[in-house]
C-alpha positions as CSV (number, residue, x, y, z in Angstrom):
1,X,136.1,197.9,72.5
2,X,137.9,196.3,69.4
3,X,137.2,192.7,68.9
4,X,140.2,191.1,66.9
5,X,138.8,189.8,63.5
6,X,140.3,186.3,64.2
7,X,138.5,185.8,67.4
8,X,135.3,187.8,65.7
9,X,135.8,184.6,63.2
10,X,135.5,182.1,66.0
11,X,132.7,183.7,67.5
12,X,130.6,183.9,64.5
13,X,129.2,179.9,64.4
14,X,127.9,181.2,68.1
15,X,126.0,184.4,66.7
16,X,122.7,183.0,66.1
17,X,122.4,181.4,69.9
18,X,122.6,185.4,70.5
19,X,120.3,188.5,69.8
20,X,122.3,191.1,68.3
21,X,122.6,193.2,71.5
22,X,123.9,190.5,73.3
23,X,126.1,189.2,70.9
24,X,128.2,192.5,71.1
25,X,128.2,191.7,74.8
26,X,129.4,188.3,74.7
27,X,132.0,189.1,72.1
28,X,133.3,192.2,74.5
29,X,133.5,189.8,77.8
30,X,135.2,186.9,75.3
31,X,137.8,189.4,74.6
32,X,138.2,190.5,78.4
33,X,138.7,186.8,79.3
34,X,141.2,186.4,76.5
35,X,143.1,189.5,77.7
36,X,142.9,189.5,81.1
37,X,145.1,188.6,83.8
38,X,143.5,189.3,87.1
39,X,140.4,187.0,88.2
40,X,138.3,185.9,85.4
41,X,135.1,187.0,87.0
42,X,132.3,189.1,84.6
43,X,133.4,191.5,86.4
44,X,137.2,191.0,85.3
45,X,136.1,190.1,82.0
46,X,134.5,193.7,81.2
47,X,137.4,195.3,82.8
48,X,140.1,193.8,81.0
49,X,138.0,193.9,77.5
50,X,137.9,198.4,78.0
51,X,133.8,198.4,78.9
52,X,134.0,199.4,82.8
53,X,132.4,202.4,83.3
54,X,130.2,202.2,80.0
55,X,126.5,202.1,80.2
56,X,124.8,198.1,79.4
């Protein structure tokens, strides 16, 4: 999963609500709902964002 650097930017005044783990997480599903266009379930979200199939 590549997160672009402008929307890694954004995300940054959110990283301390987060634990490092999760962080990468929320950033991946971010980018799914930004790039998806089906439903924007979690489900969707981890599609769209490359991470389907991946081990959490």
């Amino acid at each position: 999963m590549t997160v672009p650097s402008s929307l890694l930017i954004a995300l940054e005044v959110l990283r301390p609500c987060f634990t490092a783990p999760s962080f990468t997480t929320m950033a991946g599903l971010a980018t799914g709902v930004l790039s998806g266009n089906g439903p924007q379930t979690v489900t969707g979200m981890w599609r769209a964002a490359g991470l389907a199939g991946q081990a959490h």
